[in-house]
C-alpha positions in Angstrom: 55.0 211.4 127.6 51.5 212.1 127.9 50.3 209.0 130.4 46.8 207.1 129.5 46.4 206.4 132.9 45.7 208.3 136.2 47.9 208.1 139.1 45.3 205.8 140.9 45.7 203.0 138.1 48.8 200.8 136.9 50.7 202.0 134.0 49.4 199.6 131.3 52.4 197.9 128.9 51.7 196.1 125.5 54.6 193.3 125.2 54.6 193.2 120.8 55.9 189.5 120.3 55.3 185.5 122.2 58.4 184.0 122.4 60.7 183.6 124.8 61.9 187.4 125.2 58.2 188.8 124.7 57.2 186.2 128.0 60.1 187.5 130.6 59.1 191.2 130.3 55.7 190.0 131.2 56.6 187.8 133.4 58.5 190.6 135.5 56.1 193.8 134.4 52.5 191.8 135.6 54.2 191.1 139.2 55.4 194.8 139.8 51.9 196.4 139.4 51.9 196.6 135.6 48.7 196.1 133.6 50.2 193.6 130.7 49.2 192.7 127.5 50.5 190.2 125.2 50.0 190.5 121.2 51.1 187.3 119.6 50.7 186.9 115.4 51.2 182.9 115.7 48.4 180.7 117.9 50.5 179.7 121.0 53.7 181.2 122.8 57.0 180.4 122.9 58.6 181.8 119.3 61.2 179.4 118.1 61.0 177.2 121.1 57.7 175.5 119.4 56.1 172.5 118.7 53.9 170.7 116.0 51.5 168.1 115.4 52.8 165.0 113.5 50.2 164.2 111.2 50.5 160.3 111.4 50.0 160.2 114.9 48.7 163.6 115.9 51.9 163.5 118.6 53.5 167.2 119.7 57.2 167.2 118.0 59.7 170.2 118.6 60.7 171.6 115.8 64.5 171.6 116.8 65.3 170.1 120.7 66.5 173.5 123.0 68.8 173.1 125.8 69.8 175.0 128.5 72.6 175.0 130.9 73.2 175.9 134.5 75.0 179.0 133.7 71.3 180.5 132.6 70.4 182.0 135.7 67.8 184.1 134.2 65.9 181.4 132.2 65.9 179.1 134.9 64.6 182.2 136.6 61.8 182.5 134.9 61.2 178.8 134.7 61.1 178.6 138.7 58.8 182.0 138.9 56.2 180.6 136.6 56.3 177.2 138.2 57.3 175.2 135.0 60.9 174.1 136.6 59.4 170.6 136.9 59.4 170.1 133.1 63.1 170.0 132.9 65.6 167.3 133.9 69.3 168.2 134.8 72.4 166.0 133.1 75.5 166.2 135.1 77.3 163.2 132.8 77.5 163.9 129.7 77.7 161.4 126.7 80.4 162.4 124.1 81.0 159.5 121.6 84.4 160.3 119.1 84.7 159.8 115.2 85.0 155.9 115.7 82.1 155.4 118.3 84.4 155.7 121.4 81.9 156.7 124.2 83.2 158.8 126.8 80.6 159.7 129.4 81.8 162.7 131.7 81.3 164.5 134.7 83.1 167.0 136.8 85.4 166.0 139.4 83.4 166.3 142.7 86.3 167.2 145.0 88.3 169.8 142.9 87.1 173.7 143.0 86.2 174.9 140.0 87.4 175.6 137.3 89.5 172.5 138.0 86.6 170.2 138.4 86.4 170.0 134.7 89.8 168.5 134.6 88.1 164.7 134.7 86.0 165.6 131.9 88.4 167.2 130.1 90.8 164.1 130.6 87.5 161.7 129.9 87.3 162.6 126.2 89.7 159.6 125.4 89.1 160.2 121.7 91.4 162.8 121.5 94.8 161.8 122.6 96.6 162.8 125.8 98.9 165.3 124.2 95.8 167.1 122.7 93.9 167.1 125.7 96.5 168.8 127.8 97.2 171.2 124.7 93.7 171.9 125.1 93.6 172.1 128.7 96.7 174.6 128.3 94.6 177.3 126.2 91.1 176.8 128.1 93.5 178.3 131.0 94.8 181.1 128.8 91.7 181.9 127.6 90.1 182.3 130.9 92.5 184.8 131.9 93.0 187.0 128.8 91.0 190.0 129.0 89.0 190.6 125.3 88.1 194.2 124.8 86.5 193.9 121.5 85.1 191.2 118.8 86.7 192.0 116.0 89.1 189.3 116.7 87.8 185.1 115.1 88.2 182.4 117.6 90.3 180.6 114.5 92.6 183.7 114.8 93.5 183.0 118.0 93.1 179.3 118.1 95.5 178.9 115.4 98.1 181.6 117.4 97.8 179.3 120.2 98.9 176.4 118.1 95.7 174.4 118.1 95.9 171.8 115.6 93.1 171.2 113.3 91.9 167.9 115.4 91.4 169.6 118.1 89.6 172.4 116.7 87.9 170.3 114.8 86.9 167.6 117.4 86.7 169.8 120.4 86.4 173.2 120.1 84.3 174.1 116.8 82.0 170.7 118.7 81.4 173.0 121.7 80.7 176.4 119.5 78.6 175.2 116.7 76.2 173.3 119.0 76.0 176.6 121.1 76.0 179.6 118.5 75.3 177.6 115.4 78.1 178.9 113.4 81.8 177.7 112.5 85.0 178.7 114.2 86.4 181.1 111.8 82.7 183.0 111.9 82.5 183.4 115.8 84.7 186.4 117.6 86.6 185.3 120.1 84.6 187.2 122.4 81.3 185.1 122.6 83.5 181.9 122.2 85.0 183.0 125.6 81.8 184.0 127.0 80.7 180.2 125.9 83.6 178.6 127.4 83.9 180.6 130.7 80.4 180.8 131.7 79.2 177.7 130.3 81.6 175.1 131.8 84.6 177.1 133.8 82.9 180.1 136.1 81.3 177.9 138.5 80.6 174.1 139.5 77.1 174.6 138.5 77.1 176.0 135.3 77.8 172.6 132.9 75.1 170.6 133.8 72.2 170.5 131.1 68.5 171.2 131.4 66.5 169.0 129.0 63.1 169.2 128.6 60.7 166.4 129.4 58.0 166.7 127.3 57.3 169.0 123.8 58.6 172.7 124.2 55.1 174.0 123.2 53.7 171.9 126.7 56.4 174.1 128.7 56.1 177.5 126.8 52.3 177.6 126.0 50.4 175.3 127.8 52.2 176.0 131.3 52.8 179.6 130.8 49.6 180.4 128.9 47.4 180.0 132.6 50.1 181.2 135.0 50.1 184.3 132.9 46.4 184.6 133.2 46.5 184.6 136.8 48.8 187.3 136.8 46.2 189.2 134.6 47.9 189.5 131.4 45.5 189.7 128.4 46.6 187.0 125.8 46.0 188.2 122.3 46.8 185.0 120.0 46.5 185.1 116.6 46.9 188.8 116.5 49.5 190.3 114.7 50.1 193.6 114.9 50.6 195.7 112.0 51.9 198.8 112.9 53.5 201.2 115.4 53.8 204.5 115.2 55.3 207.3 116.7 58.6 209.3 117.2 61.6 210.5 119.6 58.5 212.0 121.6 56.8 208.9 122.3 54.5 206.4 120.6 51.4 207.1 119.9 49.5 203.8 120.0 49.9 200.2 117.2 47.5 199.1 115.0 46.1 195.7 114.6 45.4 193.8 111.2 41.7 194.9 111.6 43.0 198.5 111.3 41.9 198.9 115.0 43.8 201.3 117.3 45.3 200.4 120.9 47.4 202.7 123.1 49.0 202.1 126.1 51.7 203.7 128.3 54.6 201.5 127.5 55.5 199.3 124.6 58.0 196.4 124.3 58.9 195.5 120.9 59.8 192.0 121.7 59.6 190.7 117.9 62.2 188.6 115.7 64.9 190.8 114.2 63.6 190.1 110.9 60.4 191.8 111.6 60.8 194.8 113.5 61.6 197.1 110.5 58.1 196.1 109.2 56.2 196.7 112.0 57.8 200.5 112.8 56.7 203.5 110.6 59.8 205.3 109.0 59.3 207.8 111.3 59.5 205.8 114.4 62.7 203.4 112.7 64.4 206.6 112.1 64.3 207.9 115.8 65.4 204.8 116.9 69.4 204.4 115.6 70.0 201.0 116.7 67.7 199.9 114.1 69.9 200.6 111.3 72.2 198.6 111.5 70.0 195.2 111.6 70.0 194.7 107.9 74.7 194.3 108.6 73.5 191.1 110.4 72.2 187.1 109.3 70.5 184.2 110.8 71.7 180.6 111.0 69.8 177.0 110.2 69.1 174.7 112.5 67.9 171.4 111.2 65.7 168.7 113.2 66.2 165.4 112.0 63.0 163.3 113.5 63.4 159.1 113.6 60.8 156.3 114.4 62.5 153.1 114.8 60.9 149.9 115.8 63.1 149.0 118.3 65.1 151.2 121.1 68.7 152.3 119.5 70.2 153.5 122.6 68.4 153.9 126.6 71.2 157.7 126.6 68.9 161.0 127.1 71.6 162.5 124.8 74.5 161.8 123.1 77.3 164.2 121.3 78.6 162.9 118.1 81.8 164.5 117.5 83.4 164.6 113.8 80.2 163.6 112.2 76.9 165.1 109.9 75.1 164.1 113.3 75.8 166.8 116.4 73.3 166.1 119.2 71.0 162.5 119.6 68.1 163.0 122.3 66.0 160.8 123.4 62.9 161.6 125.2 62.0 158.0 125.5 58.9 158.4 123.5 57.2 155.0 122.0 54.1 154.3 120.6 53.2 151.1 119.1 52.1 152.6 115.5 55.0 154.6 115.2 57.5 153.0 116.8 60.5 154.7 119.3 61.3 158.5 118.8 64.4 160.4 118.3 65.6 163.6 117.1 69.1 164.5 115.8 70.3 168.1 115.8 72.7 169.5 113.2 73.4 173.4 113.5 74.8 175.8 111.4 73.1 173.5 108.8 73.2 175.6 105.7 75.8 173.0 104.2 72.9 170.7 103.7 70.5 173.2 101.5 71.7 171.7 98.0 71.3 167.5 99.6 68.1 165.6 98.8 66.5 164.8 102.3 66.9 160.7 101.8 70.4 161.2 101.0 71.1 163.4 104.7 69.1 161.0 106.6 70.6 157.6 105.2 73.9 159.7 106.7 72.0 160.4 110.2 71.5 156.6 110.1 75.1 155.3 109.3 76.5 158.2 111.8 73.7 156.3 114.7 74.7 152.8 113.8 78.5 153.4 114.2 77.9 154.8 117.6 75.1 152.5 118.7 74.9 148.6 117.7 71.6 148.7 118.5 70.9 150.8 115.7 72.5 148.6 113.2 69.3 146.0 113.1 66.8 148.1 113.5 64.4 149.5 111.2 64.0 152.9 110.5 59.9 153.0 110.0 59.8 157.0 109.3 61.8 160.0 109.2 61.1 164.0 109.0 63.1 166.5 108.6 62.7 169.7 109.6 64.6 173.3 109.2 64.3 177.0 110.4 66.1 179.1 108.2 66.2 181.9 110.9 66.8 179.6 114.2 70.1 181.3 115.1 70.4 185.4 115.1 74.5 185.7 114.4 76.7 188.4 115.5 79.8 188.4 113.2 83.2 189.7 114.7 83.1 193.5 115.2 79.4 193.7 115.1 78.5 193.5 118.8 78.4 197.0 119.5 75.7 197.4 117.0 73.4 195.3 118.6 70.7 197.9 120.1 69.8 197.8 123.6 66.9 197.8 125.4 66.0 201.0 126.3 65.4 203.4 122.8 65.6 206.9 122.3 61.5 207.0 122.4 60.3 207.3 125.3 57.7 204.9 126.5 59.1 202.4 123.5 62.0 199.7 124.9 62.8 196.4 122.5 63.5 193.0 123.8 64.7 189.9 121.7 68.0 187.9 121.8 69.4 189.7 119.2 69.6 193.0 121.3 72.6 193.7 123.5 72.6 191.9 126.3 76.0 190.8 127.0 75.3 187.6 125.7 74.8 185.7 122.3 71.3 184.8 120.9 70.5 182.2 122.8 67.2 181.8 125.3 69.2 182.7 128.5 69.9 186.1 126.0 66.1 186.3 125.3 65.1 186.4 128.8 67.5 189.0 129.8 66.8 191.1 127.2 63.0 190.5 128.6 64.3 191.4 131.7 66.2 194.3 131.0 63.3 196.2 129.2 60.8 195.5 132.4 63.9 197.3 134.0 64.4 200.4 131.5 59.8 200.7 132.2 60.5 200.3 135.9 62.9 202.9 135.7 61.2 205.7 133.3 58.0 205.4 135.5 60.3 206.5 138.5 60.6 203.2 140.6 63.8 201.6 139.9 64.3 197.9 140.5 66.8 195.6 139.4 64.9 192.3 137.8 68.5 191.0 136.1 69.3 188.1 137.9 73.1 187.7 139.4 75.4 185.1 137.4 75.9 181.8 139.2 78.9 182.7 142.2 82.3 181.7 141.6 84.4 179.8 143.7 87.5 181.5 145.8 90.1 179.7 143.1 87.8 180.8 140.1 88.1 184.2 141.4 91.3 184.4 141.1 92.2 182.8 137.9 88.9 184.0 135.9 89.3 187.6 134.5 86.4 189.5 133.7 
């Protein structure tokens, strides 16, 4: 490579891409010496985790609710770094209600060592009966201590070889998978449901509890990040999309705006959505690059936002899980104004069974699913609804395609990719955008000869977990 700058300058690094995966590897470039800047096509940061403007009463709503977990050391990371760790709140109960309404509001036993400390909310979900709950219990343990080598295998395969019977797949552990990966049980390899299970509730006390945001995700991801970014120096290029890349094995040779202009720079993160990369990259450069390939073998998943105004309060809960019904996730941010009434959003992944339904008939079923769990929903009225759908909200990896995820660093040179559909040994999820963020920063730290680990460790696991957790 050929640098643009002299050894008295920083390197400088175009990040291609806002969202979530596009902001870590600036994040972690502009505080190791890195001249950064940021192209984003859309008019604020943050990708998927985005908000709009309701018409009616000009109020931000999120265009699906994101949650994060304890087990996402790197997000929360990144949220501590760039100060915006305030604009969370952390739920250690959480509110399951079963198929009839039976609430069951859990938390982890205090005194046991994990993984046993989710033995009181295991034993809490009282809609499932005692004999299921054990059976479940049983295979939680077996699956924390089977080794998985590869992900060819469905988590149905092996639920069903471990005699799971269809209630408790159905009201347990497809509740658990869809909300986190957005797909069904007999679509996810047993490999990411492990990683979901393990790290997510069993690896350590501190990796169950939920992070909800306080306010709209575009207040956290824009409006927070835009001015701490700007006093690292990075230059923020919104409503620029770029339109081209080019280059080969050798190196790249500089990307083209929609203007036609020309920029170069030293190192280039290609931090766009999967969908997009192939249009951005000359044939040239997609064909020195391998990993690209293969990103045609893969497909997305729907989330779907379903936003209510009542005129009345249906429930004080931050969040609810409703298990065996249309309705997966209630939140509740508390939100009232006096024109529009009290605000809630319901979250149904995976939602591609609802593309052929007429929106009034899936919302009249949001509403019976709310007034069986809540009696306070029961009289009041519902003044508005919205709903609200990304095609593309979930990037899936089917069994046996894992290894063709690409990683971050590419066979060009001063090129490395980052996005949660890249190989990060985790699914697409936000903690898998940052540390794919983080792990190009490291592969540009490392080719301009100053190694530096910006990764950050898993949460630690307890004496007991590391005995009966096998990685």
């Amino acid at each position: 490579m050929n640098p643009l700058t002299d050894s008295s300058s920083k390197p400088r690094v175009a990040v291609i891409g806002g969202g979530l995966s596009g902001i870590a590897a600036a994040a972690a470039l502009c505080t190791r010496d890195f001249s950064v800047e940021l192209f984003e096509a859309r008019r604020q940061l943050g990708g998927r985790a985005g908000s709009f403007v309701d018409p009616q009463n000009k109020d931000l709503i999120d265009h699906c609710q994101h949650v994060s977990m304890g087990c996402c050391t790197n997000l929360d990371d990144l949220c501590r770094k760039t100060n915006i760790s305030d604009l969370f709140t952390t739920e250690k109960n959480l509110n399951f209600f079963g198929p009839r309404g039976q609430p069951a509001h859990v938390t982890a036993c205090r005194w046991l060592p994990c993984p046993l400390h989710l033995t009181g909310m295991l034993f809490g979900l009282r809609y499932l009966s005692l004999r299921e709950r054990c059976s479940i219990g049983g295979t939680l343990l077996h699956l924390a201590r089977r080794r998985v080598p590869d992900d060819r295998q469905t988590f149905l395969e092996w639920l069903q070889q471990r005699r799971q019977s269809q209630r408790t797949i159905d009201l347990f552990w497809a509740v658990i998978l869809v909300s986190a990966l957005a797909e069904s049980v007999d679509r996810i390899s047993l490999q990411a449901a492990r990683k979901i299970f393990v790290d997510g509730f069993m690896a350590s006390r501190d990796s169950y509890p939920l992070q909800i945001p306080n306010v709209p995700l575009t207040r956290i991801y824009h409006d927070r990040l835009v001015p701490w970014l700007e006093s690292q120096d990075v230059r923020i290029h919104l409503n620029t999309p770029v339109y081209q890349i080019a280059g080969n094995r050798q190196g790249i040779s500089g990307l083209w705006l929609q203007d036609r202009s020309q920029r170069q720079f030293d190192f280039y993160v290609l931090a766009l959505p999967w969908r997009q990369v192939a249009n951005v990259c000359t044939v040239q450069l997609t064909r020195s690059i391998p990993g690209l390939k293969h990103l045609g073998r893969f497909n997305s998943a729907p989330i779907t936002g379903v936003h209510l105004w009542f005129d009345r309060p249906i429930t004080a809960l931050r969040h609810a899980v409703l298990v065996g019904r249309l309705s997966q996730w209630l939140f509740n941010r508390g939100i009232h104004d006096p024109q529009s009434g009290h605000y809630y959003q319901v979250v149904i992944s995976g939602s591609r069974h609802l593309a052929q339904r007429e929106h009034p008939e899936i919302v009249e079923e949001v509403r019976t699913d709310l007034e069986a769990m809540f009696p306070e929903a029961r009289p009041a009225e519902l003044l508005r609804s919205k709903l609200v759908t990304d095609q593309h909200a979930v990037f899936l990896t089917p069994p046996g395609h894992e290894k063709l995820r690409p990683g971050q660093q590419t066979p060009v040179e001063n090129l490395m990719l980052a996005g949660d559909w890249t190989r990060t040994g985790w699914p697409a999820t936000m903690e898998g955008a940052v540390r794919s963020g983080y792990l190009a920063a490291e592969a540009i730290l490392q080719a301009s000869g100053r190694p530096e680990r910006v990764l950050v460790d898993d949460l630690p696991r307890s004496w007991l977990a590391r005995w009966l957790l096998v990685d």
